[in-house]
Structure formats: C-alpha cells, structure tokens
VOPA-953033 format. One line per 8 residues: number of its first residue (from 1); their letters; for each residue y, z, x of C-alpha. Coordinates in pm, whole numbers, always signed. Last residue first. Example, Ala and Ser with C-alpha at 12.3 -4.5 7.8 and 13.67 -1.06 7.14 Angstrom:
2	SA	-106,+714,+1367  -450,+780,+1230 $
END
This chain:
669	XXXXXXXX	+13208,+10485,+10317  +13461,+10758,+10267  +13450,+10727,+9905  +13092,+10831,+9910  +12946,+10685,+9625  +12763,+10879,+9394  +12408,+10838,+9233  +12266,+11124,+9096 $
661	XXXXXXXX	+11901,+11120,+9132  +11674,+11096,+8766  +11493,+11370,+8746  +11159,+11516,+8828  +11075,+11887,+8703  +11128,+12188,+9026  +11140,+12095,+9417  +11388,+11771,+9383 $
653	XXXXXXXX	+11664,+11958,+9294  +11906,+11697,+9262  +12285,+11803,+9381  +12491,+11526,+9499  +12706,+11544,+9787  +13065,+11409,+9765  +13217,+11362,+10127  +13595,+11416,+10284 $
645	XXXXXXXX	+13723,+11644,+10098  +13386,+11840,+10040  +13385,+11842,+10424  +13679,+12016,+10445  +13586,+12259,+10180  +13235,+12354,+10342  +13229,+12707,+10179  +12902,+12942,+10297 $
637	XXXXXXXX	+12635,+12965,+10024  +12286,+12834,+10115  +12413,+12561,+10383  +12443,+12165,+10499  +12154,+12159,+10349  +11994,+12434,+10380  +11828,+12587,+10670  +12148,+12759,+10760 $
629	XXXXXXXX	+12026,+13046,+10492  +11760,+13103,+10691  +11873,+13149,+11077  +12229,+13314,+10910  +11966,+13619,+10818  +11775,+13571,+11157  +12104,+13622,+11310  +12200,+13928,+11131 $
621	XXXXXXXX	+12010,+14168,+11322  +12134,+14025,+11669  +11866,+14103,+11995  +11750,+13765,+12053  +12062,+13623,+11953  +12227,+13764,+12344  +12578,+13752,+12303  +12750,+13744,+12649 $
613	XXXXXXXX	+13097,+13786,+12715  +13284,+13610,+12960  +13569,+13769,+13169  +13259,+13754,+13486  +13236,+13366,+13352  +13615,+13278,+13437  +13628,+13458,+13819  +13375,+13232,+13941 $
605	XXXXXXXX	+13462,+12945,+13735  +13849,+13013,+13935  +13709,+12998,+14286  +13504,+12679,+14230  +13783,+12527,+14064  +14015,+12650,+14386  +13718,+12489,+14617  +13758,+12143,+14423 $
597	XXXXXXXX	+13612,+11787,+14429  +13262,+11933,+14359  +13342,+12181,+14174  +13527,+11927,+13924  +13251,+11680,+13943  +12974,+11968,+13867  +13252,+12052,+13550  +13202,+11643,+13471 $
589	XXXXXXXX	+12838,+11655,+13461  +12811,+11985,+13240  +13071,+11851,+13005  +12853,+11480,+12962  +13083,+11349,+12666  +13320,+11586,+12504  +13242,+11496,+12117  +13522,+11560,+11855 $
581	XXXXXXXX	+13575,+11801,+11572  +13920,+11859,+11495  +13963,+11478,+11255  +13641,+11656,+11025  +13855,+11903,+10970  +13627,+12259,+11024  +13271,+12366,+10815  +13071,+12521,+11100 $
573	XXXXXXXX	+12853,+12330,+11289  +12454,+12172,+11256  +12566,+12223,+10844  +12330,+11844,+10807  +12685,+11720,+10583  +12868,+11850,+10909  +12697,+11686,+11215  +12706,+11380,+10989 $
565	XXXXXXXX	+13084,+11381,+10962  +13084,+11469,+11306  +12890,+11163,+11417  +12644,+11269,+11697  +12669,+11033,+11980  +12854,+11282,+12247  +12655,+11613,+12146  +12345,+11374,+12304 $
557	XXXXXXXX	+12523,+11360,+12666  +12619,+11702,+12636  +12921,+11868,+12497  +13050,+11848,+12094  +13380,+12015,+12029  +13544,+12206,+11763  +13869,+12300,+11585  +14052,+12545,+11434 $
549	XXXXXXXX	+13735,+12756,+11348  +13713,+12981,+11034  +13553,+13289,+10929  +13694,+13489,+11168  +13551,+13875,+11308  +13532,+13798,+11642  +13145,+13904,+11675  +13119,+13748,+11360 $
541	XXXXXXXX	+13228,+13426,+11477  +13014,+13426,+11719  +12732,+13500,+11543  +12829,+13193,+11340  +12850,+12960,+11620  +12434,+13067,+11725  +12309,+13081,+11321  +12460,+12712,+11338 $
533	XXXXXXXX	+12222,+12593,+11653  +11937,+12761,+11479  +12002,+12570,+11151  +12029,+12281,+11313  +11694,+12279,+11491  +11505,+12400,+11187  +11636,+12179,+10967  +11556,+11915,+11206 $
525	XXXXXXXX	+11177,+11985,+11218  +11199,+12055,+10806  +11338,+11715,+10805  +11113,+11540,+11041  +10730,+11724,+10828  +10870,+11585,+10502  +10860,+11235,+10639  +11120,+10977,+10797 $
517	XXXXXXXX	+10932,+10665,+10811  +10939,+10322,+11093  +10691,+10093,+10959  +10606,+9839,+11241  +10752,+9560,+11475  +10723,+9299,+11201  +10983,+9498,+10928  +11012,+9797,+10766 $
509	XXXXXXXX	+11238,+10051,+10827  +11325,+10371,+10645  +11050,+10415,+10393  +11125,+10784,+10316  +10835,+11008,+10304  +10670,+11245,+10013  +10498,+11585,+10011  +10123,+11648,+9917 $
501	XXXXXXXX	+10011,+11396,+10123  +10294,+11129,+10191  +10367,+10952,+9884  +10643,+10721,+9888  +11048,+10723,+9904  +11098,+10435,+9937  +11090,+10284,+9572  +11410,+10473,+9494 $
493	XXXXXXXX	+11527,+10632,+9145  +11553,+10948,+9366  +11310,+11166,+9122  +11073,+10896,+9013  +11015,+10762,+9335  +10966,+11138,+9400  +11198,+11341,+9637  +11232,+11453,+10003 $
485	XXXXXXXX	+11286,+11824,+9954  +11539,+11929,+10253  +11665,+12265,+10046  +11963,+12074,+9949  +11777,+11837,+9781  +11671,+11477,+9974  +11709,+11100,+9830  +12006,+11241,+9672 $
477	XXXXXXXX	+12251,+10975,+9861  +12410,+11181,+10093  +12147,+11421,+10196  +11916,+11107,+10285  +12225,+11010,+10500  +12213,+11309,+10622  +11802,+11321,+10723  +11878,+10914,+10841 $
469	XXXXXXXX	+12215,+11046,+11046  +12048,+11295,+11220  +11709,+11076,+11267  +11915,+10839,+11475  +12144,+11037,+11659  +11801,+11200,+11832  +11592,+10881,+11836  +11410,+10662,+11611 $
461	XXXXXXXX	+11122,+10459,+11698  +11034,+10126,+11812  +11257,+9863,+11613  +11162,+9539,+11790  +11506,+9343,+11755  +11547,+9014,+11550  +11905,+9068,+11416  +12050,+8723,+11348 $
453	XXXXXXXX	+12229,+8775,+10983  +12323,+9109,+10908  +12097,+9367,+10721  +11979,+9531,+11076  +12250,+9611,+11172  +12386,+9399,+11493  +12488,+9525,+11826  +12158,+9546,+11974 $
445	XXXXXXXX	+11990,+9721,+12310  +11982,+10068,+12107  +11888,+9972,+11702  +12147,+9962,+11401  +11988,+10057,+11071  +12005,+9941,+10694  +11878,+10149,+10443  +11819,+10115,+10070 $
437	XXXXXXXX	+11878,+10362,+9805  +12016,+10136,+9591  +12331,+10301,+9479  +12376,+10637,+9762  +12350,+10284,+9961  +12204,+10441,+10325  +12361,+10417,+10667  +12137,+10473,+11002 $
429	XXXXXXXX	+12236,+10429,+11358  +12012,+10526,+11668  +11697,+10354,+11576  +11544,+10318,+11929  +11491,+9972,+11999  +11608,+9987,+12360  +11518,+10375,+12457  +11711,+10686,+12370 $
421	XXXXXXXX	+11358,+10922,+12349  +11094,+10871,+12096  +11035,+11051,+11747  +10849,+10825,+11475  +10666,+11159,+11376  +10965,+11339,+11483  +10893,+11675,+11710  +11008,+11478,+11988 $
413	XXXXXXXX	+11340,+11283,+11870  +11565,+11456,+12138  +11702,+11675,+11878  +11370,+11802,+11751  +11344,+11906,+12156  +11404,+12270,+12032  +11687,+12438,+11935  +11686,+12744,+12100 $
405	XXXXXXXX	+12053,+12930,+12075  +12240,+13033,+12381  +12510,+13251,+12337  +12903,+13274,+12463  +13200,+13450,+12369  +13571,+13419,+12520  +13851,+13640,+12451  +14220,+13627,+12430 $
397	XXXXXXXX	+14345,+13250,+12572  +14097,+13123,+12349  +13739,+13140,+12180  +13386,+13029,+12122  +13130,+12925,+12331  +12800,+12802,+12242  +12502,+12656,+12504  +12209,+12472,+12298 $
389	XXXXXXXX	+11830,+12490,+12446  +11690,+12137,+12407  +12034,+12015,+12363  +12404,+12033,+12193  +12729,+12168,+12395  +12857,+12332,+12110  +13236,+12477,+12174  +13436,+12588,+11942 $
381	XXXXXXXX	+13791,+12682,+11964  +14014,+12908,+11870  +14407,+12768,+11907  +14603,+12828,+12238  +14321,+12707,+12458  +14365,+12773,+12830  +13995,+13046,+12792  +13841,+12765,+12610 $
373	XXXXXXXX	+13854,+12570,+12940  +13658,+12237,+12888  +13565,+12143,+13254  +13490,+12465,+13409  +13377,+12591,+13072  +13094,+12324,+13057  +13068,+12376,+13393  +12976,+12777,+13337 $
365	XXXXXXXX	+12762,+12668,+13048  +12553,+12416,+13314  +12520,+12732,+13567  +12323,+12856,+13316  +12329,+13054,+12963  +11974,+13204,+12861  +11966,+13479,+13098  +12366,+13537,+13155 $
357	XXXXXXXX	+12658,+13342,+13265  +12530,+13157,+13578  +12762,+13099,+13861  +12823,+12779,+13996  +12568,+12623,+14216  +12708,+12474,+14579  +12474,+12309,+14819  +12576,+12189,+15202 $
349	XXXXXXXX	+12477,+11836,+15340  +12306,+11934,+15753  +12073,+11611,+15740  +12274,+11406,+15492  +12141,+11303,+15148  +11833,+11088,+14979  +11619,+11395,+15033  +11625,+11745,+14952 $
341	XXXXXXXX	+11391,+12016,+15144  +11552,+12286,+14972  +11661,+12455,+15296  +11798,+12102,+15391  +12050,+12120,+15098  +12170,+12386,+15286  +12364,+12695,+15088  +12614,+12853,+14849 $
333	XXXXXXXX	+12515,+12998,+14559  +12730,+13108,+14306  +12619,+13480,+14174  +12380,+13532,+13851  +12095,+13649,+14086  +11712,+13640,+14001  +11832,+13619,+13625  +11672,+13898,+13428 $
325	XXXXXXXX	+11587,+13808,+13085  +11582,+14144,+12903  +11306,+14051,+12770  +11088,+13785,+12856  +11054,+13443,+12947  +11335,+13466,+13204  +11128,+13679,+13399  +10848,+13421,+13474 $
317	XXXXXXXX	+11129,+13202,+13621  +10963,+13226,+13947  +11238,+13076,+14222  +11219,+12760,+14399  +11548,+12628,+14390  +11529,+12452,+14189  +11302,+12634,+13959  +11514,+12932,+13906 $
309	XXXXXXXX	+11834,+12667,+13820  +11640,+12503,+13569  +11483,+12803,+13427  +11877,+12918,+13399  +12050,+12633,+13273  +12162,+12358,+13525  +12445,+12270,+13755  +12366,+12130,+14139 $
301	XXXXXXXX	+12695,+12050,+14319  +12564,+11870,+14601  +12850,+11784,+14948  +12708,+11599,+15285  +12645,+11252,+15135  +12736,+11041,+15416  +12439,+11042,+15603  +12295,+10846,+15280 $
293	XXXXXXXX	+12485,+10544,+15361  +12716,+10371,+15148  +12621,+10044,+14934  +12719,+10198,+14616  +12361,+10130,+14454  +12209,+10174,+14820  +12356,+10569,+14763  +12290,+10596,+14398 $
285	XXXXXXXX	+11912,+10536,+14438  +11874,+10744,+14739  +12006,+11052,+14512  +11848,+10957,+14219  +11514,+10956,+14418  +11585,+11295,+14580  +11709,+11453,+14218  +11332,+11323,+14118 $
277	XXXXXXXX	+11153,+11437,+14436  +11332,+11807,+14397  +11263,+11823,+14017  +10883,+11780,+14082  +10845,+11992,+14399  +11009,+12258,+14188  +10752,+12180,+13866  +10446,+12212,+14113 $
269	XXXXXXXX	+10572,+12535,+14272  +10622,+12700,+13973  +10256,+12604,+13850  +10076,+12665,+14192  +9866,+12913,+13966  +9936,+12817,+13580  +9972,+13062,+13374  +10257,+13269,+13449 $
261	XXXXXXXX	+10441,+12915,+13528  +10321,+12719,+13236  +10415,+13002,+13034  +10796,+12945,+13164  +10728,+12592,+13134  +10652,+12653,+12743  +10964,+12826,+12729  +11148,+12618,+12861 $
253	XXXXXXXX	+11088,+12296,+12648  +10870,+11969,+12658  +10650,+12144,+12893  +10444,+12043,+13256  +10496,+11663,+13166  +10868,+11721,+13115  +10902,+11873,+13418  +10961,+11508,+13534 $
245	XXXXXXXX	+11300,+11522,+13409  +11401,+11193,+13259  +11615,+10999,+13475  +12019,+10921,+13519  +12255,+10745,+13723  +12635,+10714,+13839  +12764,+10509,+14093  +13143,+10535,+14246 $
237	XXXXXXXX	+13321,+10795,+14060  +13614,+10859,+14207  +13750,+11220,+14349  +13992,+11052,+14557  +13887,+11138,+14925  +13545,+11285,+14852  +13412,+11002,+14665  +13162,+11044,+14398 $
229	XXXXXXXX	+12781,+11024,+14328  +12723,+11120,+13969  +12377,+11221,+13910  +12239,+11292,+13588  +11928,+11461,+13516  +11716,+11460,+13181  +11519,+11660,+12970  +11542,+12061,+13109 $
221	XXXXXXXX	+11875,+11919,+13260  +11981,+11941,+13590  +12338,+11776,+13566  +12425,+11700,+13923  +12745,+11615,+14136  +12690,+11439,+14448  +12895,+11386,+14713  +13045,+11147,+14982 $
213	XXXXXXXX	+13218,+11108,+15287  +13460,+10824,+15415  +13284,+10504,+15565  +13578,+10480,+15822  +13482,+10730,+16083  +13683,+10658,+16403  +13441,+10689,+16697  +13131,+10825,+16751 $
205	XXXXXXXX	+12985,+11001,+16373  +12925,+11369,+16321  +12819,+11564,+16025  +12818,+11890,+15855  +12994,+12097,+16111  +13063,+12452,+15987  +13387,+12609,+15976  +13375,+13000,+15950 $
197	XXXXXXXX	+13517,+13089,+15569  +13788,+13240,+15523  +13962,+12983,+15317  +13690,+12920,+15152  +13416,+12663,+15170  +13466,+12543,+15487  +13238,+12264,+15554  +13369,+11992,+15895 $
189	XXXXXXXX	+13272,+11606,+15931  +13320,+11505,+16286  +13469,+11201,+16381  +13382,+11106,+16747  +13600,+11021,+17077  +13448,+11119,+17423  +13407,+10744,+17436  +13242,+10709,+17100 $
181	XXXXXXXX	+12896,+10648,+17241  +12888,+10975,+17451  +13015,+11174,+17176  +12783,+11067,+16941  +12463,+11082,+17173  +12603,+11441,+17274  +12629,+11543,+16934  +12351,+11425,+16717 $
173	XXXXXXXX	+12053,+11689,+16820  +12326,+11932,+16773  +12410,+11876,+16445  +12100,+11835,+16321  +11991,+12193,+16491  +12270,+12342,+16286  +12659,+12379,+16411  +12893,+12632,+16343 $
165	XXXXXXXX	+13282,+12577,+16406  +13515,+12765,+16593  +13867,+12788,+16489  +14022,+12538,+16312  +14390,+12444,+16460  +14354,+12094,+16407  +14422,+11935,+16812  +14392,+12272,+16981 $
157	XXXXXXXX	+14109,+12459,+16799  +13945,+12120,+16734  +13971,+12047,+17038  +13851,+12384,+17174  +13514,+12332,+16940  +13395,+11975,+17064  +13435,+12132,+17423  +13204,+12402,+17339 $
149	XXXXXXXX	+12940,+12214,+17130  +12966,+11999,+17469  +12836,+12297,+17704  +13077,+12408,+17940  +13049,+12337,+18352  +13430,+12344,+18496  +13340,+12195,+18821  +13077,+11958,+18699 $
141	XXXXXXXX	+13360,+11849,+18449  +13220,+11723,+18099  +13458,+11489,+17906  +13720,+11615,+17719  +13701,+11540,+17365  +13911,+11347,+17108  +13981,+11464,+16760  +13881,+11256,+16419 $
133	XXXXXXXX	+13872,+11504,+16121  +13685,+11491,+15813  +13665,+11684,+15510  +13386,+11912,+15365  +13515,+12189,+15079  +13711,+11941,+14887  +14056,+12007,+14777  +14156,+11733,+14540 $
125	XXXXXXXX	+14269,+11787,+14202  +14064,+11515,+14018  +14200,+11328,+13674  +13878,+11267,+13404  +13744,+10977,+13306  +13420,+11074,+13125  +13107,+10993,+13374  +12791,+10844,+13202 $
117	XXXXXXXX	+12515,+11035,+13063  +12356,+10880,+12837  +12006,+10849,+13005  +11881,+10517,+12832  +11524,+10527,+12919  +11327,+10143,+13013  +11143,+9983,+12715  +10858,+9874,+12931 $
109	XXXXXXXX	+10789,+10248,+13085  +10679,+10174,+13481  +11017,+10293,+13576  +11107,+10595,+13413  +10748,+10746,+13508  +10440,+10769,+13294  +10247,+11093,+13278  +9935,+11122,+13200 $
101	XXXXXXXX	+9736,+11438,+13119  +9342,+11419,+13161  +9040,+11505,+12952  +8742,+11334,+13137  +8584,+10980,+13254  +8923,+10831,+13220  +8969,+10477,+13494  +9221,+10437,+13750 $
93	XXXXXXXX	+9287,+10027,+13758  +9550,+9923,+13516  +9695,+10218,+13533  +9754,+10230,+13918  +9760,+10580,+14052  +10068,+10782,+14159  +9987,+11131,+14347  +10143,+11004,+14661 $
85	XXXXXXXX	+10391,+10716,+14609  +10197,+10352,+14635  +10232,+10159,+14947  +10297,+9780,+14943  +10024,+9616,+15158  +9822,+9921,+15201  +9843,+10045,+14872  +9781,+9745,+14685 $
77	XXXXXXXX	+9500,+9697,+14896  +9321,+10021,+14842  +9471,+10036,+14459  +9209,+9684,+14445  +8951,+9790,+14649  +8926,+10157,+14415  +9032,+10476,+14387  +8809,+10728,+14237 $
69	XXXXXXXX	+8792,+10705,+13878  +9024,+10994,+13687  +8913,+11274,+13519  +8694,+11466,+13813  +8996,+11586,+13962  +8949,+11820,+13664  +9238,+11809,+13337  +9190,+12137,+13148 $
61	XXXXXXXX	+9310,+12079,+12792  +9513,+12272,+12522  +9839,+12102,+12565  +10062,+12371,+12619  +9759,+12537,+12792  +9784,+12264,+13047  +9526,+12422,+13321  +9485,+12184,+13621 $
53	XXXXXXXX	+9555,+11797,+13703  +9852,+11584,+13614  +9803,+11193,+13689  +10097,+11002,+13778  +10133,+10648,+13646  +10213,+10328,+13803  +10168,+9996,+13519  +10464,+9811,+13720 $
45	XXXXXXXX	+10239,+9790,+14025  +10250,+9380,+13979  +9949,+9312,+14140  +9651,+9527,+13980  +9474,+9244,+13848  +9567,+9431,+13448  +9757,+9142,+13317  +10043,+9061,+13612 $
37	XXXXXXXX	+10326,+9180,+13393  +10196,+9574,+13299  +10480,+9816,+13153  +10374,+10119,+12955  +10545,+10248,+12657  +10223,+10410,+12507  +10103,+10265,+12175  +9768,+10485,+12145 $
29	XXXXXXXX	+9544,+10156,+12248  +9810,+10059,+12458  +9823,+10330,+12628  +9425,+10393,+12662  +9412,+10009,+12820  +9639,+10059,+13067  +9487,+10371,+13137  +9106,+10266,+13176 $
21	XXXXXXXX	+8871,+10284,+12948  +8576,+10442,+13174  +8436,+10715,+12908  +8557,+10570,+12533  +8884,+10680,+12417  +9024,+11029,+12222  +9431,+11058,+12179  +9745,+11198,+12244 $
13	XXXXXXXX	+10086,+11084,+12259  +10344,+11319,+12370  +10604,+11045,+12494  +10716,+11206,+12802  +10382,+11246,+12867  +10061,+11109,+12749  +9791,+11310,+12681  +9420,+11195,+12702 $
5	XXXXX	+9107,+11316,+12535  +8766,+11253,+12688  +8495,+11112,+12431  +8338,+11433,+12306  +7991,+11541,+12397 $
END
C-alpha cells in the first residue's frame, strides 16, 4: 500500500511519508512553516496543529480518525498542566498512520501572517445604536410592590424620556445584584437601532460607568478577517487585528467550500463553528490588547461576501453555488451576538450585517460603497476592491453598477509555485534592469533590496504584490511576450531565464535560503486572474456605454499594495492616468467602522444598494470574449495611451523563431 499522504493547509503542501513520522517531522520534511523551540519533547506547544477528518474531495483524500496516533503521556501532561484547545494535537507528538489534512494555525506558523489590514484614518459621525445612560432608581417599597425591571424602566421614562426597555435573561440575571451594589444607582447600556425602535438593555454596570462601551467592526473575508475594535464615544480605533480564515483548510476559494458543503455531511456546520471560534479569538484578543473588558463590547458589525455571510451565520450556502444564486435574504440583519454563540464580547452585544447586493456581491461590496460612495462622485469612477472573489463598481451621481468577477487565490500567491501568503520573507517588491535582465527584490520584515549592502534576510516565497510586479516587470523588460511566453536565454539575452520542461522559468532569487523562480505555469495563473478581474470593469463599462474611466480605486487589504503602474502594464484595470488610480486601503473594514459608529450610515447603505444594479458575468455573452483577449499582456487590442506615456513595452514574440530581446529603459524608472 501507499505511504499515507498528508495535506497541509493554509500552505497547500502535500506530500507521501513513512507510517508513524510524525507531524513535526512531515512539515519539515515538505517545508511547512511550523514553529517547534523545545526540539520535539513536547514542551513548548508552539508546534499545535488541528487535524481535519472526513471527505476532502477538494483534496482528493478521506482523512479516518484512524490517521493520527492516539494521544499520548506526553499531550496527556501537556494538556493537563496547560490545556490544549479541543481538536488541536501536538505536532511533535501525533503521529500519520493514514491520509490526513493538517492544518496549522496563525500562531504555531514560524514566520507569523501579516494580515494587512490596518484601519485607514477616517473622520466618524457619531450616532451609535448602544449608548449609555446613568439614572438612579427607587428602591423597592413593600407597600408599593413592583418588580425592579419595572422601576429601572420608569426612570428611565422620567429621568431620559425612553420608553420601556427590553431586557434578555443576561440582563436580568445582572440587575438586581447591580442595582443593589450601586446604591439604587447603576449605568445601564441601552440598543435602539432606529428611531422607532423599542429600547433594549444591552448591559448594566452599579454605579457610574466609566470604562465607556465598545465595538467591533469585522471584515469576514474568504482568506482573512480583520477586526477593528473601536470606541463608541469617538469612533477611535483602539486595537486592530487580523487572522487567516480557518475555512481555508475546508477550500482555498468559495466555490470549493460551497462543494464542500453539498458534499460533505456536517460540512456547513464545521466551517460556521470554524469562523465563529476564529472572530471569538480576535475578539478576546483585541479586548486584553486594549486593556478593556469584554462586557464592554456590546456592538458587531459583521461584513462579508455572500458564502461568508451564509456561513456565519449558519446558513447552507449550497444555493449560492448554482444558478440563479439565491441569497437566503439580501436584507440587513439585525440580531444577538448570543444567538450565534460568539465569544470574546458582552452577554446581551447586538449584531448588525449590511445588506447584501446580489448572489456574488456581499455585505463587504455594500461597505465598500458605504465607505467609498460612487453614488457622491461627480466624475465616473471605478471601483476594484481586489481578492479571492473581486467586487466592481462603477459609476456616479447617475447610476451605479456592480459585478463580482472570480479571480482566484492566484492573487494571494496560492496557485504560484513559490506562492505563500504575506509572511516575513515574502518577496513583496520586485524591479528588473530591462539592460541586464537581473532582479533585485525587497522581502516583508526588511527594508533593504536585496542588491544593497547588509541584506541577509531568508527569502521564503513570493506573495501576491510580489509575483505582480515580477510577471510585469518580466513584461517590462522583454523577458515575457505579450501573450505571457517566458523566453529562451537566447531570446531575452538573459541567463535566467532557464529551461523548465517544455517551457522556460525566470531565475528570480537566488541566494542561501533557496531558489525562488517565476515559471510558465505563475504567469498563465496570473493571467488568468487579471484577465477575469478586467473582463468584470469592462462589462461595466459596456453596460454604460464609455470607453473610458476618470479615475479608479483599489479596495481590500491586497488592492492597497498593488502598484498602479504595475496593475496597468499586467491590464488587471482599465487603461486611466496612472496619478487617478489610487489604493483605498481595507474599504470593507472601514464601511463596518462607519455602520458601526452610525445608525443614519446604516439607514442610507440600506437605501444605496436597492438603487444598485446588478450585473451578473455568469450570464454576459461578451464577457468570455473580454475573458480572452484580457489574457494578454496588458491586452489583445484595447488602447493603453496613458500607460504608453508613462512606460515603453517592448514587443518580442517569444512563441515563434528566437530573437534577440529589445532592451529599453523605462524612463520612468
């Protein structure tokens, strides 16, 4: 039989060991970022893994129970003295007897994920749905008997003039201890959504409250979540944080968690559980990381696209994976964060998700839109907010159009054969001499390039911004044809570019951490990914009948660290002055900050996406024809006039009779 095969995840590394090699040994075998210090005694716990088990048709295996060694002493002891999570086995110790996926969590990887998805500065109206008000209470009077709820509700009534407020089981269970230890005196933290709304207490606390209250406004992402936890007096940000999504393990993309779910029994469930323990984790995280406590959290703003937003909250997304794509509802939701089971947060903390758009276009579009507002904008604009599965929007004061356009994780750096996610010594910089052809790169964790005196870091991999600016700075100095051939030694003039099967690779980094090559296989992956994402703007642009944008923005974490001039000479956008196109940081994050702070945003996003019209690319005729000829480079036929002004691209045609590459400078450079 076989030697089991094991999977790691996020990484995707695969690979066949011996029966009873255990997993610390099986990732380092296969180069899997996993942390050990105390040499494999099973002391330090920074080698934790989680073990999937069940059908993984994505992956072609059926992981048993069975796969894994049975725990031992050692994870016995560890476990009692320290406590491991449930489901999380010690790599060091769990041995493989059987094909098995593995995932490895944020913190036992060694080169720790950078989730870029920091806060943007960004001015708060305040009008937050909870608030807090400090009233006194009569004490109870044998001779007028009322319950305490009661009393609690006529001062309110007379002291703020709200009328009667709800209260949960949490609420109650708090009250008379609170009321009673504040002197008939308490601050009570009070929900009212809309102006209409019945008040509904949230929280209560004896005395003057002076910890102020708290929320949390979250990018569900199908490969990372960010959590900004902010203040609900001033709107500030006060800790922000980020992990991979554990879904990740179930399904790089969401499609393939979609079959995971119709094939999987318990699937759904297993990837909601997942999500929920993650956001729960940030959430606790956050809250020692700003020193405040948890109780205090009693507002969520939740954004993500729609099989994000389905499994959240604990909803089949099976329909989403086929036509027509019905969305369960495409209404905000308002509701408990206890129905969800959510931890890290206050007892009776309240949920809000915006609206979705359509089937493929989430409550993350309508934040995008929340924050960026194409339908204020006096000149047309563009909006890409760049991922796994890329949300588009295009328009102004007139008319807004949206469509969602699959990608793929190519992006992301999966898909690349030195692919990894934004990790310290991650290639994320590349420049090229269009002379020499040689590279020099710039690494996450370093501020040096690699050519300059004192760099020493361990280059890893390359991620997302990385391989986009190695494929167009390939482009840029002939070392690749328009159609994405990677040339001859012969043909490009450059020793790099080496044999690689039947096709050829470019040499981009080699040094004592490892070769580091960007082969025939990575371009046609990112040609691919951009041309999809252009095919999505230029529907749009059919649909409003222009041939021109006036300028155009990059959302999402990753839309943030793509050079525009890059972005461009790849054809990922529309040709449009290179000084119009700028990135928009985390858009998704800081529309969840905006809802979160306001109850007129929340109003107005409502009424924004039902003027918003769909596009759905599944059903287009012509976007398959702007699918292919977007696979060039940077396209077939349309005009890129701005970025001719800017950049001169040679033209080799390294498919047909070698020849020698044309070597131009890039005045720009």
């Amino acid at each position: 039989m076989a030697d089991p095969l094991v999977i790691f995840t996020p990484s995707g590394r695969r690979g066949r060991v011996a029966p009873g090699t255990t997993v610390l040994e099986a990732a380092r075998a296969l180069g899997v970022d996993l942390d050990s210090v105390c040499g494999g005694r099973g002391i330090c716990s920074k080698c934790q893994v989680a073990p999937g088990f069940g059908e993984f048709p994505k992956h072609g295996i059926t992981a048993r129970a069975q796969a894994l060694s049975p725990w031992n002493d050692v994870e016995e002891r560890y476990n009692a003295r320290r406590g491991l999570a449930p489901g999380r086995r010690l790599g060091c110790q769990a041995a493989i007897h059987g094909d098995v996926l593995i995932d490895v969590p944020p913190g036992s990887q060694l080169h720790k994920q950078v989730i870029r998805k920091d806060a943007d500065a960004r001015a708060m109206v305040m009008d937050p749905a909870t608030k807090l008000y400090y009233v006194a209470v009569d004490p109870p009077d044998m001779h007028e008997p009322s319950g305490d709820l009661e009393r609690l509700a006529r001062a309110l009534e007379a002291q703020w003039e709200l009328p009667a407020p709800e209260a949960g089981s949490e609420i109650l269970r708090a009250l008379q201890p609170a009321l009673r230890a504040g002197g008939w005196r308490v601050t009570v933290a009070i929900h009212r959504d809309t102006p209409d709304a019945r008040p509904r207490i949230t929280g209560i606390w004896p005395g003057f409250h002076e910890g102020g209250l708290h929320g949390l406004a979250v990018d569900l992402g199908s490969t990372t979540i960010a959590a900004h936890l902010c203040d609900l007096d001033t709107g500030a940000v006060l800790a922000s944080a980020g992990a991979m999504n554990p879904q990740i393990r179930f399904g790089e993309d969401l499609m393939s968690r979609v079959s995971y779910a119709m094939m999987t029994p318990g699937g759904a469930e297993a990837m909601t559980a997942a999500v929920r323990d993650a956001l729960g984790d940030l959430a606790a995280g956050l809250a020692a990381d700003a020193g405040i406590g948890a109780d205090t959290i009693l507002e969520l703003v939740v954004v993500g696209n729609p099989v994000m937003h389905h499994l959240f909250l604990g909803i089949d997304p099976v329909e989403l994976g086929q036509a027509p794509f019905a969305l369960a509802t495409s209404d905000s939701l308002r509701l408990p964060a206890g129905a969800l089971g959510l931890r890290g947060v206050g007892a009776a903390a309240q949920l809000y998700m915006p609206p979705c758009i359509a089937g493929h276009v989430g409550a993350d579009a309508a934040a995008v839109v929340l924050a960026e507002a194409p339908q204020d904008s006096e000149d047309l604009v563009l909006i890409v907010d760049v991922g796994t599965n890329a949300e588009i929007f295009l328009g102004d004061r007139r008319r807004v159009l949206a469509c969602s356009s699959p990608t793929g994780p190519a992006f992301e750096g999966a898909q690349i054969s030195a692919g990894q996610r934004a990790a310290p010594g991650a290639i994320e910089r590349v420049r090229i001499d269009p002379a020499t052809g040689e590279p020099r790169v710039r690494v996450i964790g370093s501020e040096l390039w690699s050519d300059e005196p004192g760099f020493d870091a361990a280059v890893t991999g390359i991620c997302g911004s990385g391989i986009i600016e190695a494929v167009a700075e390939m482009r840029m100095a002939g070392l690749v044809d328009a159609r994405g051939v990677i040339g001859s030694p012969a043909q490009t003039g450059s020793a790099r570019c080496v044999p690689d099967g039947r096709t050829h690779a470019y040499l981009l980094h080699d040094g004592p951490s490892g070769q580091i090559s960007v082969t025939q296989g990575d371009i046609r992956a990112i040609q691919l990914a951009k041309a999809a994402l252009y095919a999505g703007a230029r529907l749009l642009m059919d649909e409003l009948g222009v041939e021109h944008v006036d300028r155009i923005v990059l959302a999402g974490a990753f839309g943030a660290h793509i050079s525009p001039r890059h972005a461009m000479v790849l054809g990922m956008i529309p040709d449009a002055p290179l000084d119009r196109v700028t990135p928009a940081g985390n858009a998704a994050g800081t529309g969840a900050r905006i809802a979160l702070c306001s109850r007129a945003a929340r109003s107005a996003i409502e009424a924004t996406v039902r003027r918003i019209h769909k596009v759905e690319t599944a059903l287009a005729p012509r976007f398959q024809d702007h699918f292919v000829a977007a696979t060039a480079l940077p396209h077939a036929h349309a005009r890129f006039d701005n970025l001719a002004a800017a950049v001169t691209l040679p033209e080799p045609d390294h498919g047909r009779a070698p020849e020698q590459r044309r070597k131009r400078r890039d005045p720009a450079r």
